[in-house]
FIKOLZA-1660 file (N, C-alpha, C; in steps of 0.1 Angstrom, whole numbers, plus 5000, padded with zeros to 4 digits):
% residues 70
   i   px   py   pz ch aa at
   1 6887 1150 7080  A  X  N
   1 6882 1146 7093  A  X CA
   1 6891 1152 7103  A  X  C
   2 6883 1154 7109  A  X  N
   2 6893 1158 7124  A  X CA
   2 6900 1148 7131  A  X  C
   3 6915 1152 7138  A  X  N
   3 6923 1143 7145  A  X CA
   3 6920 1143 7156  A  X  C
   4 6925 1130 7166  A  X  N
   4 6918 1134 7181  A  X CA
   4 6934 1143 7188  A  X  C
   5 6945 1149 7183  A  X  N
   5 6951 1159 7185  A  X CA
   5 6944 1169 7186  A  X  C
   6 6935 1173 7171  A  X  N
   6 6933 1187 7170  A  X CA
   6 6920 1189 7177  A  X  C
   7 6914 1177 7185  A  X  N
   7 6901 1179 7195  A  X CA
   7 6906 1184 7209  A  X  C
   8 6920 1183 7210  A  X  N
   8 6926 1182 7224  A  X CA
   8 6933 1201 7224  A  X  C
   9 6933 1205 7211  A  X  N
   9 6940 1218 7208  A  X CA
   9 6926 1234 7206  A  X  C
  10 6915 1223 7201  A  X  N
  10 6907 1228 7198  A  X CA
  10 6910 1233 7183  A  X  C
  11 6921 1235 7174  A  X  N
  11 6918 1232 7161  A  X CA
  11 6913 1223 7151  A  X  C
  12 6908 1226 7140  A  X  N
  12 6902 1215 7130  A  X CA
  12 6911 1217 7124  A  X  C
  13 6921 1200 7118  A  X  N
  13 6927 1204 7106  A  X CA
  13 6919 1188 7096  A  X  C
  14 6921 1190 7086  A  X  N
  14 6914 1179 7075  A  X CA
  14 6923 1170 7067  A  X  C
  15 6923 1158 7063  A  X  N
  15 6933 1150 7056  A  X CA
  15 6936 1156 7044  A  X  C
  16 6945 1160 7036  A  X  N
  16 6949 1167 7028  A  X CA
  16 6945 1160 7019  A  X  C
  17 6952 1144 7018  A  X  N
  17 6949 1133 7006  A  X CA
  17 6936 1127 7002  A  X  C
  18 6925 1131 7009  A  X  N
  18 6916 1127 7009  A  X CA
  18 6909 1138 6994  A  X  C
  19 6908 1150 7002  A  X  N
  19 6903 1160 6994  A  X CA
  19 6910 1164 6979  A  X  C
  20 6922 1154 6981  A  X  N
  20 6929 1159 6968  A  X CA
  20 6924 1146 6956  A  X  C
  21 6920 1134 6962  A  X  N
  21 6919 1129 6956  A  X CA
  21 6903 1132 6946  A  X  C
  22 6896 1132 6957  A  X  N
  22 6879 1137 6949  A  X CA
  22 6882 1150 6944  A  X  C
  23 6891 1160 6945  A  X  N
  23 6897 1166 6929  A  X CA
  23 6898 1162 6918  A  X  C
  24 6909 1152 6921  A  X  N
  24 6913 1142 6907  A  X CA
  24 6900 1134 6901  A  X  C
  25 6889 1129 6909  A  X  N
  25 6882 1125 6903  A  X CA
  25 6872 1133 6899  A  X  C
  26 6870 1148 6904  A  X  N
  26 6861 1155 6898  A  X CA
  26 6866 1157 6883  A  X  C
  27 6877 1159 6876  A  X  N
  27 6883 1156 6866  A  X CA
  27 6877 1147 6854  A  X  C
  28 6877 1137 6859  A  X  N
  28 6870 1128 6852  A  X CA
  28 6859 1126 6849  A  X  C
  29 6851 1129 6862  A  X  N
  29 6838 1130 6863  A  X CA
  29 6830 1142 6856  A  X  C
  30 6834 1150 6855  A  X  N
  30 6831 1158 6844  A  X CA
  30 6830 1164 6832  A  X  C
  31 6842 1152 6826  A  X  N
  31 6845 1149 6809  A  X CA
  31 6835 1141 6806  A  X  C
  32 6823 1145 6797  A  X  N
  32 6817 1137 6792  A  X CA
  32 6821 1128 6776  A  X  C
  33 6823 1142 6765  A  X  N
  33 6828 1135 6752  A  X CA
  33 6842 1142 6750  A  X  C
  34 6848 1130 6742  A  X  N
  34 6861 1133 6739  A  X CA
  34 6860 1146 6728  A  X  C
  35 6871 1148 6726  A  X  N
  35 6875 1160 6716  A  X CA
  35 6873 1157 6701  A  X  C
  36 6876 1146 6701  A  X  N
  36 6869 1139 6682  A  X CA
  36 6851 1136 6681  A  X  C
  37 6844 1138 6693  A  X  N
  37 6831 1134 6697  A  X CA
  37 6824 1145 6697  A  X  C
  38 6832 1157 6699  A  X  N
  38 6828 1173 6698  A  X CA
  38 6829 1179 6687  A  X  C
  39 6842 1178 6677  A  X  N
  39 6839 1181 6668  A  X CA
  39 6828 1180 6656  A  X  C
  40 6826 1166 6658  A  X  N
  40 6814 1159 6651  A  X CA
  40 6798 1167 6657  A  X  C
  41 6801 1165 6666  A  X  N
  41 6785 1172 6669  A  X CA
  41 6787 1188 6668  A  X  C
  42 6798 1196 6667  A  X  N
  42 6799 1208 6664  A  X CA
  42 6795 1206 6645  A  X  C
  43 6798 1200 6643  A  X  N
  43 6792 1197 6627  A  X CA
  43 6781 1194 6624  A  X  C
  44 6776 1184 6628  A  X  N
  44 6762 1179 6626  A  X CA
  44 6750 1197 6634  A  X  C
  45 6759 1202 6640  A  X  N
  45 6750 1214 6649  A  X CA
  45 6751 1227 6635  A  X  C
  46 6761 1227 6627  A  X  N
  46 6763 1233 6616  A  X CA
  46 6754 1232 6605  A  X  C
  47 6755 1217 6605  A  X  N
  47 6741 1215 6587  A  X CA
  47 6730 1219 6600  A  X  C
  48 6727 1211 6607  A  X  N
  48 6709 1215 6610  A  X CA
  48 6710 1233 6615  A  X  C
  49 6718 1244 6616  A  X  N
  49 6717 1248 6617  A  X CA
  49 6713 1260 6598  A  X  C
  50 6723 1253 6597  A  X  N
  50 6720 1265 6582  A  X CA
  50 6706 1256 6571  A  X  C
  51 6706 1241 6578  A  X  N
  51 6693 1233 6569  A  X CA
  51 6681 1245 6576  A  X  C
  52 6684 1247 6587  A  X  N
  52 6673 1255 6595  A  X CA
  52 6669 1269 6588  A  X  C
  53 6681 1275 6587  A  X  N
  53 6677 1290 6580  A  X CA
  53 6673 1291 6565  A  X  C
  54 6681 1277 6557  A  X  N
  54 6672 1276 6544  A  X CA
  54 6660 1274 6543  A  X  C
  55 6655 1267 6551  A  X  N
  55 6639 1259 6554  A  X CA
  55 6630 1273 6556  A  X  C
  56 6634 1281 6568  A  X  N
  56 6630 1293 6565  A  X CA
  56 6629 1304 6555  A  X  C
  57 6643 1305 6548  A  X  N
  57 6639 1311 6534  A  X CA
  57 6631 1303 6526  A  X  C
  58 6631 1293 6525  A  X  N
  58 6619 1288 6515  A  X CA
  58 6608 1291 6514  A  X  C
  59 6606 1294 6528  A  X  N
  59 6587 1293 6533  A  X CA
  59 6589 1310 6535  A  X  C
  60 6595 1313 6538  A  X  N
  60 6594 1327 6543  A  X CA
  60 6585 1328 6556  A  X  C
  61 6596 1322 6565  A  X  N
  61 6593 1319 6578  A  X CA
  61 6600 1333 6587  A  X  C
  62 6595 1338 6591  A  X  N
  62 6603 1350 6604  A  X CA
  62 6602 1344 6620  A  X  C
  63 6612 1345 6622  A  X  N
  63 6615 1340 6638  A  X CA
  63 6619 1352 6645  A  X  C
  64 6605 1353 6653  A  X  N
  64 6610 1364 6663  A  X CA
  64 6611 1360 6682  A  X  C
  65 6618 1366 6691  A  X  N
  65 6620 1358 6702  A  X CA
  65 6613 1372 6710  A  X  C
  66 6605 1368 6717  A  X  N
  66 6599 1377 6727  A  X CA
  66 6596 1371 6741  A  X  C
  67 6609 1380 6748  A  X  N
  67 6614 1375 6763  A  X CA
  67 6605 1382 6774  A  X  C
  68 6598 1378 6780  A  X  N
  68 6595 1384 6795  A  X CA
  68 6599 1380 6807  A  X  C
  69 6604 1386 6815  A  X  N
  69 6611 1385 6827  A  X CA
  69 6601 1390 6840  A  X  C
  70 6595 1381 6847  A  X  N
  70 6587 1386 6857  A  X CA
  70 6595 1385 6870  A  X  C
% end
């Protein structure tokens, strides 16, 4: 916010501690899962991943990806 100094100078200056703190909380706020919570779903993303490519060898399934960009 502006001070009523810096209205009288015509500069803007801004609370330093203000802004530093919704830093600190962007921090937080954008840790969703811990690091033992990641691993695990980095694993569980592993079996369904290769349960996925066996499933397809079995059946003799081909996956092809055809992108259009308009």
């Amino acid at each position: 916010m502006a001070t009523a100094a810096s209205a009288q100078t015509g500069a803007v200056q801004f609370d330093e501690e203000k802004w530093e703190k919704k830093d600190e909380r962007k921090k937080f706020l954008t840790m969703k899962y811990g690091q033992h919570q990641l691993k695990l779903i980095q694993k569980r993303l592993k079996v369904e991943f290769w349960l996925d490519i066996k499933l397809r060898d079995m059946f003799e399934i081909e996956v092809s990806f055809h992108i259009t960009i308009q």
